[in-house]
C-alpha positions in Angstrom: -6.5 -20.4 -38.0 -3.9 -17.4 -38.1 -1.1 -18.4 -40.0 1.5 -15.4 -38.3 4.9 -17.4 -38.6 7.7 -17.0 -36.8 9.4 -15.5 -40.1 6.9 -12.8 -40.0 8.2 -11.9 -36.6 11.9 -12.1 -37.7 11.5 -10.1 -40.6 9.8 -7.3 -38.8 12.6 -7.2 -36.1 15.6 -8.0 -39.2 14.2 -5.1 -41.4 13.4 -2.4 -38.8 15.5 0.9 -38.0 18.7 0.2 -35.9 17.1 2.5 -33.4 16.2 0.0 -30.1 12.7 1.7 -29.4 11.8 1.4 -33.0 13.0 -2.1 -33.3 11.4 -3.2 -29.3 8.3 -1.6 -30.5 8.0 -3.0 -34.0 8.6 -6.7 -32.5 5.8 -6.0 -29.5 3.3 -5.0 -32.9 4.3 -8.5 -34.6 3.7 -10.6 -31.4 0.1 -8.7 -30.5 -0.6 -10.9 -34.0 -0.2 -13.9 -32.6 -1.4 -13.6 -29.1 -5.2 -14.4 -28.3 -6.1 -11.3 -27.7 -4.2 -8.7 -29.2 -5.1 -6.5 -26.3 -3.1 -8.9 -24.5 0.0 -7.1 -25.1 -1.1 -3.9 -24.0 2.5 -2.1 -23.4 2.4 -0.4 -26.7 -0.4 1.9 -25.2 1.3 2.6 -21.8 2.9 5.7 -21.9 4.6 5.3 -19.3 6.9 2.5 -20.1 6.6 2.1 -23.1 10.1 4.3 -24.1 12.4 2.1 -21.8 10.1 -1.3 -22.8 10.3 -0.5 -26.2 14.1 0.3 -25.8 15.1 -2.7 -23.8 13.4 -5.6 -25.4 14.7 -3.6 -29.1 18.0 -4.6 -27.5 17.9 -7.7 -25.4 15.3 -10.1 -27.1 17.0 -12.1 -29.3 19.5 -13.1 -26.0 15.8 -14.1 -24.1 14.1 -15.7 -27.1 17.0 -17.8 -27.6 17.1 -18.7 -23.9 13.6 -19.9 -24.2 14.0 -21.6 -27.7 16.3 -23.9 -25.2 13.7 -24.7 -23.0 11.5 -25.3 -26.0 14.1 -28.0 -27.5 14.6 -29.7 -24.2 10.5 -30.3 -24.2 10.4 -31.6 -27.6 13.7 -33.9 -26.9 11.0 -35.5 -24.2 9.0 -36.9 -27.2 9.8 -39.1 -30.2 10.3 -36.9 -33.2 6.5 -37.5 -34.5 5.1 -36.4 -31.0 6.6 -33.1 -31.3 3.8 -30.5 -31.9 4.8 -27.9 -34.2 5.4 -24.8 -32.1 7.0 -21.6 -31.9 8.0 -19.8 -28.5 8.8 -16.1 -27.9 9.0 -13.6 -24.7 6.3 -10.6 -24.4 5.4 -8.6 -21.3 1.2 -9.9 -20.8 -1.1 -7.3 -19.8 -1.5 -7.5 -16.0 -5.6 -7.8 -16.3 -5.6 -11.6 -17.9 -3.2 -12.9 -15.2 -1.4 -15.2 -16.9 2.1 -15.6 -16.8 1.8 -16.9 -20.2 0.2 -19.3 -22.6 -0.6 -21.3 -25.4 -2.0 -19.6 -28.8 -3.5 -23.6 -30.0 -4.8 -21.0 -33.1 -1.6 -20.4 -34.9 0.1 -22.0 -37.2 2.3 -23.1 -36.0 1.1 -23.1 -32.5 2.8 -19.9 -30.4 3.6 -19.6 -26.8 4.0 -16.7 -25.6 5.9 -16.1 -22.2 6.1 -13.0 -19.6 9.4 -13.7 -18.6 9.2 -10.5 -16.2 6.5 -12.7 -14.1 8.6 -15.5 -12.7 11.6 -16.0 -11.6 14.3 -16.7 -14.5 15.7 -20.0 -12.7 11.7 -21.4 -12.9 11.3 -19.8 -16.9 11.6 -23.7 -17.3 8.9 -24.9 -15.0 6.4 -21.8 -17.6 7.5 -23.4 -20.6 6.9 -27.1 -19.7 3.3 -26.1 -18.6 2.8 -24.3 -21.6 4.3 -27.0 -23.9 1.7 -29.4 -22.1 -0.9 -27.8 -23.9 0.9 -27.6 -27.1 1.3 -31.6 -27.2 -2.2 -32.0 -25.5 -4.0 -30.0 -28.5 -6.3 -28.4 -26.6 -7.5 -26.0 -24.4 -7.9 -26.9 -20.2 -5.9 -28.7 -17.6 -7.7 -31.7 -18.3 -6.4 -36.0 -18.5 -4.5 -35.0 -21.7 -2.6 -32.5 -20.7 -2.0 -34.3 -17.3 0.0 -36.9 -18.8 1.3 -34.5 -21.6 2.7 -32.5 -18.7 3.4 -35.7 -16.2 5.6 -37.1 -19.7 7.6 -33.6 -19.6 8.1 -33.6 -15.8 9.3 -36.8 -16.2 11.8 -36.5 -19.0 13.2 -33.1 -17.8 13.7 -34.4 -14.2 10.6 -32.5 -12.6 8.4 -33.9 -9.8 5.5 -34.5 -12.3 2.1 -33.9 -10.8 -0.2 -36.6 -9.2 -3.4 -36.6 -11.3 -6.3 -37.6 -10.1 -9.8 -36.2 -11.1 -11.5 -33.4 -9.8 -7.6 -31.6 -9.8 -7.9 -29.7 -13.0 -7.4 -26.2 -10.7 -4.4 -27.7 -9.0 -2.9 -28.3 -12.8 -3.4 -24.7 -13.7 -0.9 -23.7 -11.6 1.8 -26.8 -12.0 4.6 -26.8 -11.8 5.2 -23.6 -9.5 7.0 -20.7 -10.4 8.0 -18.0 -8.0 6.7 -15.0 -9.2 8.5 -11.4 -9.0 7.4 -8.3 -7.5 7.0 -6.1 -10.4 6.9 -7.6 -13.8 7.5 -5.0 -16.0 10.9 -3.6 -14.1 12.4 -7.1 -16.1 11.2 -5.4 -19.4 12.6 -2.0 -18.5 16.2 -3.1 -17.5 16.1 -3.1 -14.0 16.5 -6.7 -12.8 18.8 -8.1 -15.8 19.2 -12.2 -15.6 
């Protein structure tokens, strides 16, 4: 099991140069660690956008982060303390080639999700989270009868039309609930569509 904590993230962005490239760079390095794939955060390499990347999440992060450490609380308020999963959230532009709009790293400790908050729509960064929380309390991998009523519990308690489960919908489930996706990902990471 990877033990990458969220500390180990913080540190790298606390004791990094005051420069904003440095610093967005430095915190895109520590979160490669903790995704499944370190490929999966494939920016880095991308000459192209990595400068204004680099630059933009070197200044804005914390704000997003914190905006998604919110949604995070609101899923664990759906469950008694001792249901809570242990789990740490952050933001991270995903390589385009997995197509995921994010996910749940069930190999960390504690567990990470990771969200491409440039894929979706900010108003539905919610609907991303509860999925991906829904895996977090479900302990595993899939969109299987676990993580149906992991996710149905969440839907509930944040006051979102849970899904109707019923076998055989395990496909349906990988995409619930919907989030409107945005036209081009990455122009959230370089500035150009601020929330």
């Amino acid at each position: 099991m990877q033990n990458i904590s969220r500390s180990l993230v913080d540190k790298l962005i606390i004791t990094t140069s005051n420069d904003p490239f440095t610093r967005g760079l430095d915190y895109l390095y520590g979160i490669r660690g903790l995704a499944l794939d370190s490929e999966m955060i494939d920016v880095v390499y991308d000459m192209n956008n990595r400068i204004p990347i680099c630059a933009w999440i070197g200044q804005h992060i914390d704000r997003v982060n914190r905006q998604l450490e919110n949604y995070l609380q609101a899923c664990h308020d759906c469950f008694h303390p001792w249901e809570q999963p242990t789990v740490q959230i952050f933001a991270a532009p995903l390589a385009q080639r997995f197509g995921v709009d994010g996910f749940c790293n069930l190999k960390t400790n504690p567990m990470t999700i990771l969200i491409d908050v440039g894929r979706v729509m900010p108003a539905d960064w919610l609907l991303l989270v509860v999925h991906e929380y829904a895996h977090a309390h479900a302990g595993l991998p899939g969109h299987h009868e676990k993580f149906a009523r992991s996710l149905t519990h969440l839907c509930l308690g944040l006051g979102i039309a849970p899904p109707a489960w019923q076998s055989g919908m395990d496909y349906h489930l990988r995409f619930y609930p919907h989030c409107r996706a945005t036209q081009n990902p990455l122009a959230f990471w370089r500035g150009e569509s601020l929330r």
